[in-house]
N, C-alpha and C positions, 0 to 999 in steps of 0.2 A: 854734386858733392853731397855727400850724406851726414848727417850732424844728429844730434841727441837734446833733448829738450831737457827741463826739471825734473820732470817725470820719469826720466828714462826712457821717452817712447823716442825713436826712430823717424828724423824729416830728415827729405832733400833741402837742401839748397841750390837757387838756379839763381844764375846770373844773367843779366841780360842787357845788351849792349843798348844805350841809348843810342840811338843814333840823328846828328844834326841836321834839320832837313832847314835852317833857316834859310840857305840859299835858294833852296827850291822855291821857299814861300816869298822872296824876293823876284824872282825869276818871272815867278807867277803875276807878281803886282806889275810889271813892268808891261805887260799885255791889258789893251785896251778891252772895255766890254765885245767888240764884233772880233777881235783876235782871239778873246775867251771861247766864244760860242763858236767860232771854226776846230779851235784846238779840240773842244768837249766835241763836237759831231765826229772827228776823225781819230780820236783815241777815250771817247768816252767819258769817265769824271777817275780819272786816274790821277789827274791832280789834285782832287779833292781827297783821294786815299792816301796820296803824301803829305798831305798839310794835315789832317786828320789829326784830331787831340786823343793822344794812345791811356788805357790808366793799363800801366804798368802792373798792377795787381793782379787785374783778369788777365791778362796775358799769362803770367807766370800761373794761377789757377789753373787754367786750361791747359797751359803745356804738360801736365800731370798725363794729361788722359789723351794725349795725341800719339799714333801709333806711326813711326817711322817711315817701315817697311809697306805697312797697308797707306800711306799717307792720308789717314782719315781719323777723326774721334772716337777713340774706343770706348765704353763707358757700361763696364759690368758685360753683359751677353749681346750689346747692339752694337751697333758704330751709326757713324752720324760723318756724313761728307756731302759738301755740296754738289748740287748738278751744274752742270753744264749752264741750264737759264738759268739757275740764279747767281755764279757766276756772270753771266751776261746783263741781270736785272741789279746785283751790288754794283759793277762797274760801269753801268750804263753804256754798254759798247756792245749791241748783239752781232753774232756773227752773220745775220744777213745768208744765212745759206751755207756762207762758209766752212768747211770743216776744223774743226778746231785745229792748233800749232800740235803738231807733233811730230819732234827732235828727229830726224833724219838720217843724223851722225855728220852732218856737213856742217863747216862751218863756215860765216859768209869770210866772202874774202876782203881783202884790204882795199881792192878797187870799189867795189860794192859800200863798202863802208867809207871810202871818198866819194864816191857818188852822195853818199846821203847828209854828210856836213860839209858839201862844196868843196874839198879841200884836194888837193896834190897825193896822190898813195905816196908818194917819197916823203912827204912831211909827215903823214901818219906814220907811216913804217920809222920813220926818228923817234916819233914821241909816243910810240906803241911802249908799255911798260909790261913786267910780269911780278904779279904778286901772291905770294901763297898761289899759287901754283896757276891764276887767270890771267891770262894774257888780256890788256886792254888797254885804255885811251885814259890818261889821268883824270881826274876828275877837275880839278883847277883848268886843263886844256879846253876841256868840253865847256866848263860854266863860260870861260871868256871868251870863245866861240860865240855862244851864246846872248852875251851883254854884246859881241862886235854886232851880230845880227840885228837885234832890238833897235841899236844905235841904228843900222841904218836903216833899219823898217823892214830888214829881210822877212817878213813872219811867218814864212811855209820851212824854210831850214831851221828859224826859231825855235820854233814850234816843236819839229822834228830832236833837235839837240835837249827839248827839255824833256821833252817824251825819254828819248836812250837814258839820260840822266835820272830819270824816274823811276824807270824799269833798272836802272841798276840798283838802285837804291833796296828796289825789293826783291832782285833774284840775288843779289851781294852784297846782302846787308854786315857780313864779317868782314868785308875785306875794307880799308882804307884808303881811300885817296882813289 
């Protein structure tokens, strides 16, 4: 949104959605020291990038000069985007060989996605929701998924539900619930 100062000069204003990561950071306390350091070797410090203390300033700063379409820092004649390692060195998760994710056009299925939180595909396909236009698993389902595990010491599905839950957090950070 574009706005006018005292001066007459011409500012955006940007909006930016705080979003509540308490649960996560509850999620997280509920894991022992040796359940931490398995989560961190098989998903890297991804939990430390959701618990992370944000200043909302630089963010709104820097979103001035981020270019969409190139998804990278544009800034006068250069651009500025990370590589791949240091991706791998911020999230402490190298890819080991790997080649990076890249989208396929498939997407997984509902048995696949009961495979991975233990559950029934006919109970997900109930409690599958569609919002602003993503199809997916509420987010209240998945946390107490989550707490059931904990409660019984599941920590490899634990684990796995808080991971989905993290990664949602920051591929759909607009959408709710």
């Amino acid at each position: 949104m574009m706005g006018t100062n005292q001066n007459g000069k011409r500012f955006y204003q940007v909006k930016i959605k705080g979003l509540d990561v308490t649960s996560l950071k509850e999620l997280g306390r509920l894991m022992g020291p040796l359940q931490r350091q398995a989560f961190r070797i098989v998903y890297g410090k991804i939990l430390d990038l959701a618990t992370a203390v944000v200043f909302t300033e630089a963010i709104v700063s820097l979103a001035q000069y981020y270019d969409q379409p190139l998804r990278c820092f544009t800034f006068g004649d250069f651009q500025i985007v990370p590589t791949v390692e240091e991706f791998e060195e911020n999230l402490g998760c190298p890819l080991g060989g790997r080649k990076p994710y890249l989208f396929s056009g498939f997407l997984p299925s509902l048995s696949k996605i009961a495979a991975t939180v233990e559950d029934l595909a006919r109970e997900l396909d109930r409690m599958k929701q569609t919002r602003n236009g993503v199809v997916g698993l509420p987010w209240k389902y998945l946390e107490g998924k989550a707490r059931d595990m904990a409660n019984q010491e599941e920590w490899v599905p634990f684990a796995d539900i808080l991971a989905l839950l993290i990664f949602g957090v920051v591929l759909f950070p607009n959408v709710d619930g």
